[in-house]
C-alpha positions as CSV (number, residue, x, y, z in Angstrom):
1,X,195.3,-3.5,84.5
2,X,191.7,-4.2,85.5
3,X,191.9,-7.6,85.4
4,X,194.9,-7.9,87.3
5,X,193.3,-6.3,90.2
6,X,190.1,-8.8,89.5
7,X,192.4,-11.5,90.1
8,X,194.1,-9.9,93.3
9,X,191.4,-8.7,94.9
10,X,190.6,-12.0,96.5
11,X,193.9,-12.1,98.9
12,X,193.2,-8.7,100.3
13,X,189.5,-9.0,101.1
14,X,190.8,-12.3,102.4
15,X,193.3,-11.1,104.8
16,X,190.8,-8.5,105.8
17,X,187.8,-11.1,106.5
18,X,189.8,-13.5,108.2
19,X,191.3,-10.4,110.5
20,X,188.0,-9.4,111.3
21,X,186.4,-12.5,112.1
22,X,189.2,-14.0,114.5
23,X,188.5,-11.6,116.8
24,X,184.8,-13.0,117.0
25,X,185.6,-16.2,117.3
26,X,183.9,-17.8,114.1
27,X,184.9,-20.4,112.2
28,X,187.5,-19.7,109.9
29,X,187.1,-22.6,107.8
30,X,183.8,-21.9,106.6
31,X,185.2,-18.4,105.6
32,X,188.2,-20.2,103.7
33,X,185.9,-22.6,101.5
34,X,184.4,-19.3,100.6
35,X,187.4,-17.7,100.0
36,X,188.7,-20.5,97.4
37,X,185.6,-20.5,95.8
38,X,185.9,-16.5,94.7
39,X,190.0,-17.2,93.7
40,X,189.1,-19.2,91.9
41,X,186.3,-17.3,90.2
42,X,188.1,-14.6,89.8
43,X,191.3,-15.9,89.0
44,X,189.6,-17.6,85.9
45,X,188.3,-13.8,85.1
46,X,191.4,-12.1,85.5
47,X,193.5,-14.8,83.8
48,X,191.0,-15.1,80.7
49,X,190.8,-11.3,80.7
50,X,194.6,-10.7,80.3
51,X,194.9,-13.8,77.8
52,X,192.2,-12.8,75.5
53,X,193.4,-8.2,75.5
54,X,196.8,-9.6,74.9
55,X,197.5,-11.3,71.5
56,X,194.9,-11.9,68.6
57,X,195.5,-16.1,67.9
58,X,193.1,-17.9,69.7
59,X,195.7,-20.8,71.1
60,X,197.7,-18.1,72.1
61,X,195.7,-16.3,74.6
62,X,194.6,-19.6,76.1
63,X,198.5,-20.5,76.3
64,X,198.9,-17.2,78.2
65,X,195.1,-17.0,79.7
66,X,195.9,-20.5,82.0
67,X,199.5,-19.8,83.3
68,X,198.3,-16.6,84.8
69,X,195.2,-17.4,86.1
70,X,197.1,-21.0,87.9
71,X,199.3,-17.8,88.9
72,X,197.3,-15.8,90.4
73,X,195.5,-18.7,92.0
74,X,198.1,-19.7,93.6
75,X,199.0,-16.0,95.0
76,X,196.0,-15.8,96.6
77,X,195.7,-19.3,98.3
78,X,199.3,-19.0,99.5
79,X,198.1,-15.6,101.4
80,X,194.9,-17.4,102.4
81,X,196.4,-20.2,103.5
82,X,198.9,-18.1,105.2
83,X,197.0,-15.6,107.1
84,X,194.4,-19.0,108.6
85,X,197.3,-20.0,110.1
86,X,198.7,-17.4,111.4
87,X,195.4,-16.4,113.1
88,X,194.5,-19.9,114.3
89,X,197.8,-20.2,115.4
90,X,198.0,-21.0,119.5
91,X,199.0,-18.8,122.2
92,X,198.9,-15.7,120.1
């Protein structure tokens, strides 16, 4: 359970980053290079993690360890991505 939170942790802090520094008008793309960086990080942690606690045969846990780390990758980028826009958005 550990490492799933390791590997979600970057779409919260994320969402609460990019929340916070709207307001002071920063750039928000130099937060968001930032942000991929540490998915990415830590999705290779969390993914690895759960691969390697789960099953005992090496190709195994790299067969699960990738999927879920391109998972949770992709989790947090989508609610990256999401939130930059929605904040950078125009007229709101």
């Amino acid at each position: 359970m550990g490492f799933l939170a390791i590997g979600i942790a970057p779409a919260l802090v994320c969402l609460l980053l990019i929340y916070t520094t709207h307001f002071k008008r920063s750039s928000v793309d130099a937060l968001l290079v930032k942000f991929f960086i540490a998915d990415t990080a830590c999705a290779l942690i969390s993914g690895i993690g759960i691969g390697f606690t789960s099953v005992r045969q090496w190709w195994l846990r790299l067969l699960i360890a990738l999927p879920v780390a391109a998972g949770l990758w992709l989790i947090n980028a989508l609610v990256g991505l999401f939130a930059g826009c929605v904040l950078t958005t125009p007229g709101r």
